[in-house]
C-alpha positions as CSV (number, residue, x, y, z in Angstrom):
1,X,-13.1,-5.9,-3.7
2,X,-16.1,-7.1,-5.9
3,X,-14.1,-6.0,-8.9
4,X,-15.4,-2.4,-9.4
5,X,-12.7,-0.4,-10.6
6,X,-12.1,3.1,-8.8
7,X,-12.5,6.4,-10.3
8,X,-9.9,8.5,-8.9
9,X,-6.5,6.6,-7.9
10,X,-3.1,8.0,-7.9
11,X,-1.1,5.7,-9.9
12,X,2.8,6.1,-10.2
13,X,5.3,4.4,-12.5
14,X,8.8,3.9,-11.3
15,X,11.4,1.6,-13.1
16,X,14.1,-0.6,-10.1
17,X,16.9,0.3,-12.6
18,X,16.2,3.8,-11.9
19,X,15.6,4.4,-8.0
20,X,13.4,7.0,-6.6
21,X,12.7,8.4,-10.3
22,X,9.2,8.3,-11.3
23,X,9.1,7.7,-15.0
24,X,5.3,9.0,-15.1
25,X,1.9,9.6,-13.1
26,X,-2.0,9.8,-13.9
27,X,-5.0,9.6,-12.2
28,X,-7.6,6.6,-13.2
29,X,-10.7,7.4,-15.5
30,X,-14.5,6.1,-14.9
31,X,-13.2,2.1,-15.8
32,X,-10.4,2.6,-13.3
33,X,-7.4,2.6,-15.8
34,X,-4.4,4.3,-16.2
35,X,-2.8,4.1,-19.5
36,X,1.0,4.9,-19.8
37,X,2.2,4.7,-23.7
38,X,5.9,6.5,-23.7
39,X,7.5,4.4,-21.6
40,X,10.9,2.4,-22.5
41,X,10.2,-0.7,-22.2
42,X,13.6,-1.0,-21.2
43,X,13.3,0.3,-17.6
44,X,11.6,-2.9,-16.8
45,X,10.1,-3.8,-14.6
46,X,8.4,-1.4,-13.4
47,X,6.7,-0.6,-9.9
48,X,3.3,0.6,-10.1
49,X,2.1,2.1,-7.2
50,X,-2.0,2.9,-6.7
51,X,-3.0,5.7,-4.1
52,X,-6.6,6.2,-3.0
53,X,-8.7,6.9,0.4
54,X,-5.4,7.0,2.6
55,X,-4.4,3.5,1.0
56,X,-1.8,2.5,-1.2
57,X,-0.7,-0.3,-3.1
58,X,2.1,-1.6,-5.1
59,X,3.3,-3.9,-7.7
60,X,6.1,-5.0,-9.4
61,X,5.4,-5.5,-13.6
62,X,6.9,-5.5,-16.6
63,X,5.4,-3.7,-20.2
64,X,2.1,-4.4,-20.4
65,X,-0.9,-4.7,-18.3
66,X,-1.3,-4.8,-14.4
67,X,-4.0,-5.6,-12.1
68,X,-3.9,-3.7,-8.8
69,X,-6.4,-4.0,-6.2
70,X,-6.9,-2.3,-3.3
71,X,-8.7,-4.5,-0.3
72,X,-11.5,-2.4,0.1
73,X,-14.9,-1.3,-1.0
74,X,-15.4,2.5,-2.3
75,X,-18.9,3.6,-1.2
76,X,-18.9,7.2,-2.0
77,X,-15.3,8.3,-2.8
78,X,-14.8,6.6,0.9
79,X,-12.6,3.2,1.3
80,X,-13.6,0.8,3.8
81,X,-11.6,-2.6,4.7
82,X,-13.0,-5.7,3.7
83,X,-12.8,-6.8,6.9
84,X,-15.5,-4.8,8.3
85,X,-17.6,-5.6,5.7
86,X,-17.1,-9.5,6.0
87,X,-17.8,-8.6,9.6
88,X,-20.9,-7.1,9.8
89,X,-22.3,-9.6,6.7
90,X,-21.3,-12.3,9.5
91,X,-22.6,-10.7,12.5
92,X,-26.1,-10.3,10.3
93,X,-25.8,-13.7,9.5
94,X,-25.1,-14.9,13.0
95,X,-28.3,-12.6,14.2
96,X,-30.4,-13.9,11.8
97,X,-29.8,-17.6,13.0
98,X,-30.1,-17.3,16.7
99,X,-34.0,-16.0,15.9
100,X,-34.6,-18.9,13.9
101,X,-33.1,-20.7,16.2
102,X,-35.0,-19.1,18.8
103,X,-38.6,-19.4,17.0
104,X,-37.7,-23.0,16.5
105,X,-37.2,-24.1,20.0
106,X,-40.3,-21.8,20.9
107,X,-42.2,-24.5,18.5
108,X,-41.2,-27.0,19.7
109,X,-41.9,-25.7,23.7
110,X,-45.4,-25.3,22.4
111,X,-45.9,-28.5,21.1
């Protein structure tokens, strides 16, 4: 989520011509990449798979460059779903305008 990249991830390369062989593995640096240079681009395409925090995610590419992301926000090495944070932004939100709300009929008794 947000775009930051995560410092960390498991990410496996398997090829679908090869099943349940995994052509190579790595862990992602500070900008959240894992570079893989040795691999035939003949065993396309390839399923990447990214592992972090519990969660993992998959995708099917060919040679090249893939995007993965991970529904989630990393807050200290810890993930946490996307849902609870559009959650408690909304509850916020929904606080926030019952006091206005609030202050505004309170105005209005006053008057």
């Amino acid at each position: 989520m947000l775009g930051r990249p995560i410092e960390g991830a498991g990410v496996r390369i398997q090829s679908q011509k090869i099943p349940g062989a995994t052509l190579a593995t790595a862990t992602t640096g500070p900008d959240g990449a894992a570079r893989f240079t040795k691999i035939p681009t003949i065993l396309a395409p390839f399923i990447a798979t990214v592992t972090y925090g519990g969660r993992t995610e998959e995708k099917l590419t060919g040679p090249g460059e893939a995007s993965i992301t991970i529904p989630a926000v990393a807050i200290g090495g810890t993930l946490i779903d996307t849902w609870i944070i559009f959650t408690a932004i909304g509850l916020l939100a929904a606080a926030i305008a019952i006091l206005l709300v609030t202050r505004v009929v309170s105005r209005r008794k006053e008057t």
